[in-house]
C-alpha positions as CSV (number, residue, x, y, z in Angstrom):
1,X,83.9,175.7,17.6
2,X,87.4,175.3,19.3
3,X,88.8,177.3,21.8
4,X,91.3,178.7,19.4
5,X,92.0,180.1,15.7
6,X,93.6,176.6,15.3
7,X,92.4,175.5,11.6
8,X,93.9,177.0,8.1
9,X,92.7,176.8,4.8
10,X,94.9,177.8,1.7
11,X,94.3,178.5,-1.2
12,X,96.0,179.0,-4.4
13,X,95.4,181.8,-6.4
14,X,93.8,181.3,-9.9
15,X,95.5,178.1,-10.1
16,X,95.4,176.9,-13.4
17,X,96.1,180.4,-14.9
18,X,98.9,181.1,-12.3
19,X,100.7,177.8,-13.6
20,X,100.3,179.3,-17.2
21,X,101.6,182.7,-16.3
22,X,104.6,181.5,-14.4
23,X,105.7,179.2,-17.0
24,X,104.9,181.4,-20.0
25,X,107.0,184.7,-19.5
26,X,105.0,186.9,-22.0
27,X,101.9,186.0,-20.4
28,X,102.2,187.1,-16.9
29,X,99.9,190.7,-15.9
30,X,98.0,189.6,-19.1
31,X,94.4,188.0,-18.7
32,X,94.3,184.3,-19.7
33,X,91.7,181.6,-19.7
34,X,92.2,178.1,-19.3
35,X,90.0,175.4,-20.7
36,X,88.4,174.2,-23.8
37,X,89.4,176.3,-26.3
38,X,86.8,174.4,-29.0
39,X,83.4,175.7,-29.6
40,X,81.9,173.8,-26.7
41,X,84.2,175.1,-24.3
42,X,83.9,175.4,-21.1
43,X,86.7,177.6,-18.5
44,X,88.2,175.7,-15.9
45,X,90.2,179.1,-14.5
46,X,90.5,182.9,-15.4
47,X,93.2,185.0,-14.1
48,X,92.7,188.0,-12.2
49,X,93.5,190.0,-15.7
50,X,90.5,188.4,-17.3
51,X,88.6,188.7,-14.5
52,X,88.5,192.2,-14.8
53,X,86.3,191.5,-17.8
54,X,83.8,189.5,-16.4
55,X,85.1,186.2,-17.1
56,X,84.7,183.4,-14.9
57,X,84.6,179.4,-14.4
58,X,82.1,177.4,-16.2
59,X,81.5,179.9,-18.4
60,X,81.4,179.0,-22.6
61,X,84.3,179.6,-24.0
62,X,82.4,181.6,-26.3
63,X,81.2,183.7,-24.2
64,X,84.7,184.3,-22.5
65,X,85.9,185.1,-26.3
66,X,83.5,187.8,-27.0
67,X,84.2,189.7,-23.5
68,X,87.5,189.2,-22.9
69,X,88.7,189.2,-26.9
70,X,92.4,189.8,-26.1
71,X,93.1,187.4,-23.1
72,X,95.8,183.9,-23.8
73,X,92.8,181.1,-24.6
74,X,94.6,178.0,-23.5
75,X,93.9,174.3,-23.0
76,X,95.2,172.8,-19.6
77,X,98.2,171.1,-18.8
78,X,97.2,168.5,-15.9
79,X,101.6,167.3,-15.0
80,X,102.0,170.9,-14.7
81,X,98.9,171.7,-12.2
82,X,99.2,168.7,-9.9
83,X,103.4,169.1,-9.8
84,X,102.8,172.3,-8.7
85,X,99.8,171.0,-6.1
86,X,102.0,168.3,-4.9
87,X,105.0,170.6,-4.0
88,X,102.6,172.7,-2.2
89,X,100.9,169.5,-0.3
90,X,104.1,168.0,0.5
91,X,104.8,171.9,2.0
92,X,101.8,171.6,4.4
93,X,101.9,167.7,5.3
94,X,105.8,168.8,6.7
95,X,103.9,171.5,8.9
96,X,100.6,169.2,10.3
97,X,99.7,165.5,9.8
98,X,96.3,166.5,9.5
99,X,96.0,168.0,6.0
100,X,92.6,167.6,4.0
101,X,93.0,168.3,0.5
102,X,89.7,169.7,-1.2
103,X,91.3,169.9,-4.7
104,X,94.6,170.3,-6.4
105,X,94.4,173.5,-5.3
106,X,93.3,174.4,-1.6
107,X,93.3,172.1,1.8
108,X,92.2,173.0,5.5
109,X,95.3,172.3,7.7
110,X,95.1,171.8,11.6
111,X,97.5,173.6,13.6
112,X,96.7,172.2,17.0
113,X,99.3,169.3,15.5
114,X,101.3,171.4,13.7
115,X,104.1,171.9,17.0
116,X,103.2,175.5,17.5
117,X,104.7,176.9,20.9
118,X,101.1,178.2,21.4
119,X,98.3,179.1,19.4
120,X,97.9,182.7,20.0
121,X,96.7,184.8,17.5
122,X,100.2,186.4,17.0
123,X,101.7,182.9,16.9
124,X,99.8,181.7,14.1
125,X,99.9,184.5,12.1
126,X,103.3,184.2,11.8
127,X,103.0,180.9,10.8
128,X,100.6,181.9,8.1
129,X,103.3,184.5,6.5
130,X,105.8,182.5,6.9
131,X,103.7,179.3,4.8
132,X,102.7,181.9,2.4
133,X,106.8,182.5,1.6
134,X,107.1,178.9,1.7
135,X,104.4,178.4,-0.9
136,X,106.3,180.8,-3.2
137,X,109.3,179.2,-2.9
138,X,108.1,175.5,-3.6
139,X,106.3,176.4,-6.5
140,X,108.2,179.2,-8.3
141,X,106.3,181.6,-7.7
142,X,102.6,181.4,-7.3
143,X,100.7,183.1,-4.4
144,X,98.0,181.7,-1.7
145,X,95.4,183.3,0.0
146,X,95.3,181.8,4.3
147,X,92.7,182.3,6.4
148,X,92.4,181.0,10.0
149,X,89.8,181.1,12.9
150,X,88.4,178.1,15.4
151,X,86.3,176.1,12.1
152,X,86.6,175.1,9.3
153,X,83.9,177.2,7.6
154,X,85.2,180.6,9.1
155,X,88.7,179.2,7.9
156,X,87.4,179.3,4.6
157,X,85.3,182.5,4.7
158,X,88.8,184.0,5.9
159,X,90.7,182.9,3.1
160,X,88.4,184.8,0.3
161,X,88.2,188.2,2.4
162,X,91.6,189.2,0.6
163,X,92.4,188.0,-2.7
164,X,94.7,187.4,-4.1
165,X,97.6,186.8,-2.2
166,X,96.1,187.6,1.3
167,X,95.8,186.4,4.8
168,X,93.1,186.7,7.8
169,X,93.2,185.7,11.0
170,X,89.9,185.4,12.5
171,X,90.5,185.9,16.5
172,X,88.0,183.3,18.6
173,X,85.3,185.5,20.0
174,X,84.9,187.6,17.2
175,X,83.3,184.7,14.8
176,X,80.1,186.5,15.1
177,X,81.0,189.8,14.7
178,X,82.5,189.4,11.3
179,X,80.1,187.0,9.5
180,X,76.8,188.9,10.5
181,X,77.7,192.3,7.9
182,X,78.5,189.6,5.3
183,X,75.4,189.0,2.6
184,X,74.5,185.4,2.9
185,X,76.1,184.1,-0.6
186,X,79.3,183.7,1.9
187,X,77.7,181.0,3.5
188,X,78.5,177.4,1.5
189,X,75.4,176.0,-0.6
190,X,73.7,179.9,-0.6
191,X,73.7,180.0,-4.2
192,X,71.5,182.4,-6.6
193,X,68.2,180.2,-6.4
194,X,68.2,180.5,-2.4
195,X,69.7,183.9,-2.3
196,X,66.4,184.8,-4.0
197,X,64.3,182.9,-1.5
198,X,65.9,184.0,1.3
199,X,65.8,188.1,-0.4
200,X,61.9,187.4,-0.6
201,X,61.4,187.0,3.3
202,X,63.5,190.0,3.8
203,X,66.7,187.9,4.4
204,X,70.2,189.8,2.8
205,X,73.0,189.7,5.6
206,X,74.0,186.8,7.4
207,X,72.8,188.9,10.9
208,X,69.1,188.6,9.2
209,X,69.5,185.1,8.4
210,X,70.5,184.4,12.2
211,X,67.2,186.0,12.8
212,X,65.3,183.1,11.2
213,X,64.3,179.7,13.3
214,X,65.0,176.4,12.4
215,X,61.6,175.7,11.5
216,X,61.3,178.8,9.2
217,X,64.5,177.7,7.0
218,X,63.6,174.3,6.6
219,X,60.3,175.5,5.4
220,X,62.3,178.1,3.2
221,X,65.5,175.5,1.7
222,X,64.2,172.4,2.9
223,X,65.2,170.0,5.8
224,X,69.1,169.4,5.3
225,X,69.7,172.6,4.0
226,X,67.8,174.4,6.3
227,X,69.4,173.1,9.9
228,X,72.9,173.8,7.8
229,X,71.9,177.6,7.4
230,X,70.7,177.8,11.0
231,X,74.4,176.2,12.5
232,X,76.2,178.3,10.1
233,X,74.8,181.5,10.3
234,X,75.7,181.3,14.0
235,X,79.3,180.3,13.1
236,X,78.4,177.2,14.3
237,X,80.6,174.5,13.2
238,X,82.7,171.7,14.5
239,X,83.9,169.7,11.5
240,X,87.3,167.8,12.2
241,X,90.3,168.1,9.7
242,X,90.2,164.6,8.5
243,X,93.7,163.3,6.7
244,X,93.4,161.3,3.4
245,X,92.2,157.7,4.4
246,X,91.8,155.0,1.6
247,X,89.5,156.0,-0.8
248,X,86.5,154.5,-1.2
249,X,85.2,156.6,-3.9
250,X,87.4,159.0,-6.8
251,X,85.1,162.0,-7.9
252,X,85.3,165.6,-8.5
253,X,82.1,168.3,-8.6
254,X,82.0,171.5,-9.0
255,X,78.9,174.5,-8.1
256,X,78.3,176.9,-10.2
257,X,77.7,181.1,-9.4
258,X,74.7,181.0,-11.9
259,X,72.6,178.1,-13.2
260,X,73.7,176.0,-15.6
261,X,70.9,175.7,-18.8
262,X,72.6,174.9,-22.1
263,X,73.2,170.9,-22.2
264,X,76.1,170.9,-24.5
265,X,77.9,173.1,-21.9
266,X,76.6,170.9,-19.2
267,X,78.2,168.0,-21.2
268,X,81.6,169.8,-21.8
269,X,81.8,170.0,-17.9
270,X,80.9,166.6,-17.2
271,X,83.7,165.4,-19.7
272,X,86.9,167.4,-18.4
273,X,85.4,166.3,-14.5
274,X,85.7,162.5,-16.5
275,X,89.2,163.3,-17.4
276,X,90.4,164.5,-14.1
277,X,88.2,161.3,-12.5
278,X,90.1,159.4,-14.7
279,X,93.6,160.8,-14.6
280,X,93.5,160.6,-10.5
281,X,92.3,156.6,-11.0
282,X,95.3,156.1,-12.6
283,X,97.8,158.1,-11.1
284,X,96.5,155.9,-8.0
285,X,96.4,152.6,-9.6
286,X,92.7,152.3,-9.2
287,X,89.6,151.4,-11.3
288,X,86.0,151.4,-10.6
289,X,82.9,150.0,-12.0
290,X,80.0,152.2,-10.9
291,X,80.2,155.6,-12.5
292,X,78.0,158.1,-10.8
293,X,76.4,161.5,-12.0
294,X,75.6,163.8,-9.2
295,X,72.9,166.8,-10.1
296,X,71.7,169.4,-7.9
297,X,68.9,171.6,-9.7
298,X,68.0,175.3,-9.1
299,X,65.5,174.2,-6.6
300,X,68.4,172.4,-4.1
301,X,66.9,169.5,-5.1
302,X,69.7,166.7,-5.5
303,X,69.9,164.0,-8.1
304,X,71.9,161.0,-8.1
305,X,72.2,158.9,-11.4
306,X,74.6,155.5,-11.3
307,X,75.2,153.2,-13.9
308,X,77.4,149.5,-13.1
309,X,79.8,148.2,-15.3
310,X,80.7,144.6,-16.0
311,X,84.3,145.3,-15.3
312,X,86.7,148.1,-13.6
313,X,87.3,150.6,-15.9
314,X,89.9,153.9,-15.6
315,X,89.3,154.9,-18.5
316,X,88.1,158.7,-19.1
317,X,86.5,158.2,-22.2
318,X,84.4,155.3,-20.7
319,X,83.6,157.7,-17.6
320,X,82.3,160.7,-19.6
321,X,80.1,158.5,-21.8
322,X,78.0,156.9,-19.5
323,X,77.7,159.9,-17.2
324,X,76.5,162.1,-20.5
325,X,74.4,159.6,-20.9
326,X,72.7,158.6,-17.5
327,X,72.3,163.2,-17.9
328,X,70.2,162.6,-21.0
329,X,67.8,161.4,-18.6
330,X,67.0,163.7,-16.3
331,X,65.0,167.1,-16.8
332,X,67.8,170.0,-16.3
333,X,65.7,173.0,-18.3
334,X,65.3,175.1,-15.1
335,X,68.6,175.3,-14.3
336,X,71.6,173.3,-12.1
337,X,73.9,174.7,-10.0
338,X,76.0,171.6,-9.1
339,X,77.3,169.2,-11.5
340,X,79.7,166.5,-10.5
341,X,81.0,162.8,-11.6
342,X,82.7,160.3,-9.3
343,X,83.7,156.6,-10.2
344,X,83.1,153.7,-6.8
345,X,83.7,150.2,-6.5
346,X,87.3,150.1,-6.8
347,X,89.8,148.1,-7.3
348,X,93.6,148.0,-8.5
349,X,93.3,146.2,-11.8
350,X,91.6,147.2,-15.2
351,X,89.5,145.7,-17.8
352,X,91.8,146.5,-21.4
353,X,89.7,148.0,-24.1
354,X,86.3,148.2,-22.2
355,X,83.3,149.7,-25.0
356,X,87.1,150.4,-27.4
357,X,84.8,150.3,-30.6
358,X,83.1,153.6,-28.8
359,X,86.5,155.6,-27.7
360,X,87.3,157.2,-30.6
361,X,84.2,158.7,-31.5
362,X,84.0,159.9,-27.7
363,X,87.0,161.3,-27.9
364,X,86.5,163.3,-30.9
365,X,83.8,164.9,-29.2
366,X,86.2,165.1,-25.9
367,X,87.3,168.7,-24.0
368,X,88.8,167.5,-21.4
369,X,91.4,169.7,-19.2
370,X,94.5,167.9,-19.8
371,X,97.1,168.6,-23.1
372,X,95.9,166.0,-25.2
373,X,96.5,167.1,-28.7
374,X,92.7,168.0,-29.9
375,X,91.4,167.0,-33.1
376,X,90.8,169.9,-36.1
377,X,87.7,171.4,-36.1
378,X,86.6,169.4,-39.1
379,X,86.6,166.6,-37.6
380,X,89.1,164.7,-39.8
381,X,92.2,163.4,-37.8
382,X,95.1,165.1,-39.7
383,X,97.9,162.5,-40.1
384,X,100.5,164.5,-38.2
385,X,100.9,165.7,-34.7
386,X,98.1,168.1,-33.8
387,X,98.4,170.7,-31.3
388,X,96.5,172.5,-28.7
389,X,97.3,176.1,-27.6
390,X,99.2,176.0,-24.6
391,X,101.0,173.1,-24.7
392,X,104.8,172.6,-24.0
393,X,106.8,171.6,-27.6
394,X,110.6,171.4,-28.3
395,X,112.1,172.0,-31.5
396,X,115.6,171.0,-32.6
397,X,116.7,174.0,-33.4
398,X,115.0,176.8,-31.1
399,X,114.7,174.9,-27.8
400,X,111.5,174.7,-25.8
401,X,108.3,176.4,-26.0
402,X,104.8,176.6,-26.3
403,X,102.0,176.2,-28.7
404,X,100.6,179.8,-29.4
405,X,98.2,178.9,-32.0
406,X,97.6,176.2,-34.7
407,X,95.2,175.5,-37.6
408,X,95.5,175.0,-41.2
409,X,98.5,173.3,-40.8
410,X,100.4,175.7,-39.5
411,X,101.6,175.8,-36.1
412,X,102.8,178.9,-34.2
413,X,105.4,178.6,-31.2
414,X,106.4,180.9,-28.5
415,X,109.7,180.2,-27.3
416,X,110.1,180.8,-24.3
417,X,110.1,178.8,-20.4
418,X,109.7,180.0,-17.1
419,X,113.1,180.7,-16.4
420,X,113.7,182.6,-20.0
421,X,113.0,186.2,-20.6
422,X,109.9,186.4,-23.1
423,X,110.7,184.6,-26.1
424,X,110.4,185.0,-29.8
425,X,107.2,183.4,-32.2
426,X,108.0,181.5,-34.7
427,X,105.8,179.4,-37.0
428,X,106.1,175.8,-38.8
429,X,104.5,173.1,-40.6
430,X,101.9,170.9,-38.7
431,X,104.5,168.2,-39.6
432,X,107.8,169.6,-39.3
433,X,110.0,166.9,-37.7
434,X,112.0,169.1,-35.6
435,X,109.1,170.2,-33.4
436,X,107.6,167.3,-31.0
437,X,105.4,167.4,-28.5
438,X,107.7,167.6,-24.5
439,X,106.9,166.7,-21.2
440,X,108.6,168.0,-17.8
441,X,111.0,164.6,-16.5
442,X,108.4,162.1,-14.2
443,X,108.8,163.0,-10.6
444,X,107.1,161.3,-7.1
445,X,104.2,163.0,-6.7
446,X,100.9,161.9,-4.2
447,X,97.9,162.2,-5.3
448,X,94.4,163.1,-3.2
449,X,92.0,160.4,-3.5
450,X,89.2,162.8,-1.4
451,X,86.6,164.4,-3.4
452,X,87.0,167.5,-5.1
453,X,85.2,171.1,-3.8
C-alpha cells in the first residue's frame, strides 16, 4: 500500500436514473427504473426511491413491476449517460493525468499527480469536497460518492460506506482497523456462492477471514481466488492507477448480487452489454472480429466462449447474436454470477452488411439500453414512428418532452426538460406529424476504451 491516502475513486450516484431524474422534472424523489421495459427486461439502474422497494440491477423487469408498481419504467438514453460521464471525466482528467475509468460512471483517480501541496489527510479531503461541487456543477446536478485511502481496493470500499452523495477518507494506518468489522461480501469477487463457503468454516467478517492461511482459502475458493482473499483481507493491495492506453480489446461485464438462472434474462443482459460493446466501437472508430462471451458460474468457475468472424464488424446486432449463441452452449442451470461480452481483434474499418439477412429478426428480439424506438409487442413493425418510454420528442406546437407511455397507437408526452418546472401530459396519434423523435446537438465527447466493472 502507499505511504499515503493518495488514490480516489468516484462514483456516480444511480447513474442512469439520476440522468432521468434531472432531466425529467416530475420524476425527481420518485422511484424509477431504467432498462428494458419489454417482457424480457432486464434493469440496468434503480434509483434510490425504488430501491426502497427492493428493486435492483439485473433484476426482470417483471419482477421490478410487481414490487415497485408505481416507479417511472423507462428505457435508456445512451447520448444522455455518456454526455454526462464525459463532463465528469473531462472534470477529473483536469485534476490528475492518471484517471482509470471503470465505466461511464466511476474511475479511480491518483492524487500523488494531481499537484496537491501535500497529501495530508486534511489536504485531500478538501480536495474531495471540493470535486464533489465540481461534479454537480458539470453535470447539472447529479451527486458522487469519494472515497480515498493508500489502494485502490480500500478507495473503493470507501466510496460505498456512505451513499449516496458521501465521502470517506480512509487515513493510512488505519486500513486494518476499518475493513476487519466489515462482513466479507465487501471484499471484490465475495459473492453469494463463496459467502456461503466461507459462512460454513465459520468465516463472516473480514477479521475471521484474515484468520485463514493461504493454503486453507485456496482449498476453500480455489487457487487464484484464494491468494486474492488472503492479500485483501489484509488490505493488501498495490494496484497502480493505469491511464487509458490503446485498446486492445472493447468489452463490458457485469456481476450479479444473486445468481443468474433464467436464460432468457441471461440473454436480455448479454444483448444491452452487445449494444454498449457496440456503441463504444463506434464512437471510437473501431471494429473487431472475435466476439467473446465471458461466464463465471456459482462455483467461481470461469468460462470463456469466442467465436471469429471473417470480417470486422461493429455492429451490435452481429455482437449479441453470436454471443447468445456461443451461451447456448454451455450448461448455466446452477447459476452465474458474472456475465460479460467484449469484442478483440480490432481494427478502424468495417465490413457493410455483415449476416444483414439476420439483423432484423435480431433486432426484433433486441433490449438493448439505448433509445432506439422498440418494436410493438406483437411483433408487427407499425408503419409510423414507434416510441419507447423515456425518450426525448419535440412537437411543433408544445415544445420538448418525453415519451410517458405508448401503445395502441397512441402516444403519451410529458412536456417538460430539465430546466422547465414539471410539465403538462398530453397525448397523440402514433403518427401525428408534429411530434418527432429529438436528440441533444453532437458535442466532443472521449470515450473509455477500458473494460467495464
Amino acid at each position: 500500500m502507499r505511504p499515503q491516502a493518495s488514490v480516489l475513486h468516484l462514483d456516480l450516484d444511480a447513474f442512469f436514473a439520476a440522468v432521468e431524474q434531472r432531466d425529467k422534472p416530475s420524476l425527481r424523489g420518485k422511484p424509477v427504473v431504467v432498462g428494458g421495459v419489454g417482457g424480457r427486461g432486464v434493469v440496468a439502474t434503480a434509483s434510490y426511491e425504488a430501491r426502497a422497494y427492493g428493486v435492483r440491477s439485473a433484476m426482470s423487469t417483471r419482477e421490478a413491476r410487481a414490487r415497485c408498481p408505481h416507479a417511472a419504467f423507462l428505457t435508456g438514453r445512451f447520448e444522455a449517460y455518456r454526455g454526462a460521464s464525459g463532463a465528469v471525466m473531462g472534470l477529473l482528467r483536469s485534476c490528475s493525468p492518471l484517471v482509470e475509468p471503470l465505466s461511464l460512471d466511476e474511475a479511480f483517480v491518483d492524487l500523488e499527480q494531481a499537484g496537491l501541496p501535500d497529501l495530508e489527510v486534511a489536504t485531500v479531503t478538501a480536495f474531495a469536497e471540493d470535486l464533489r461541487v465540481r461534479v454537480r456543477e458539470v453535470t447539472g446536478g447529479l451527486t458522487a460518492s469519494v472515497g480515498i485511502a493508500s489502494s485502490k481496493f480500500l478507495a473503493k470500499v470507501a466510496s460505498d460506506l456512505r451513499k449516496p452523495d458521501g465521502l470517506v477518507v480512509i487515513a493510512p494506518g488505519t486500513e486494518l482497523e476499518t475493513l476487519r468489522p466489515m462482513h466479507v461480501s465487501v471484499i471484490p469477487g465475495v459473492g453469494p456462492a463463496t459467502v456461503e463457503r466461507l459462512r460454513r468454516v465459520g468465516v463472516h467478517k473480514v477479521v475471521d477471514l484474515e484468520g485463514l492461511s493461504r493454503d486453507e482459502l485456496v482449498r476453500l475458493v480455489g487457487q487464484a481466488h484464494g491468494h486474492s482473499l488472503y492479500h485483501l483481507a489484509r488490505a493488501e493491495d498495490d494496484r497502480p492507477v493505469v491511464a487509458e492506453r490503446e485498446a486492445k480489446s472493447v468489452s463490458v461485464e457485469g456481476t450479479y448480487e444473486h445468481d443468474l438462472t433464467d436464460r432468457r434474462q441471461m440473454e436480455s443482459i448479454l444483448t444491452r452489454q452487445a449494444g454498449d460493446v457496440g456503441r463504444r466501437l463506434k464512437a471510437s472508430g473501431l471494429s473487431g472480429r472475435t466476439v467473446t462471451l465471458k461466464v463465471r458460474l456459482y462455483d467461481f468457475t470461469t468460462l470463456s466462449r469466442s467465436a471469429t468472424l471473417p470480417a470486422p464488424t461493429e455492429d451490435a446486432v452481429t455482437i449479441a447474436r453470436l454471443a447468445r449463441s456461443l451461451l447456448a452452449d454451455l450448461d448455466t442451470s446452477a447459476g452465474v454470477r458474472l456475465l460479460g461480452v467484449g469484442v478483440s481483434g480490432l481494427a478502424d474499418w468495417v465490413q457493410e452488411d455483415l449476416f444483414a439477412d439476420q439483423a432484423d429478426q435480431d433486432e426484433q428480439e433486441a433490449e438493448p439500453l439505448d433509445d432506439r424506438p422498440e418494436p410493438e409487442q406483437s411483433g408487427a413493425r407499425p408503419a409510423g414512428p414507434t416510441w419507447a418510454p423515456g425518450v426525448d420528442v419535440i412537437h411543433a406546437e408544445h415544445g420538448r418532452g418525453w415519451v410517458w407511455g405508448a401503445g395502441r397507437q397512441v402516444v403519451t408526452v410529458r412536456f417538460e426538460t430539465a430546466d422547465t418546472p414539471p410539465g403538462p401530459v398530453r397525448s397523440f396519434r402514433a403518427d401525428d406529424p408534429a411530434l418527432s423523435h429529438w436528440r441533444a446537438p453532437a458535442v466532443q465527447e472521449e470515450v473509455a476504451d477500458r473494460d467495464d466493472a
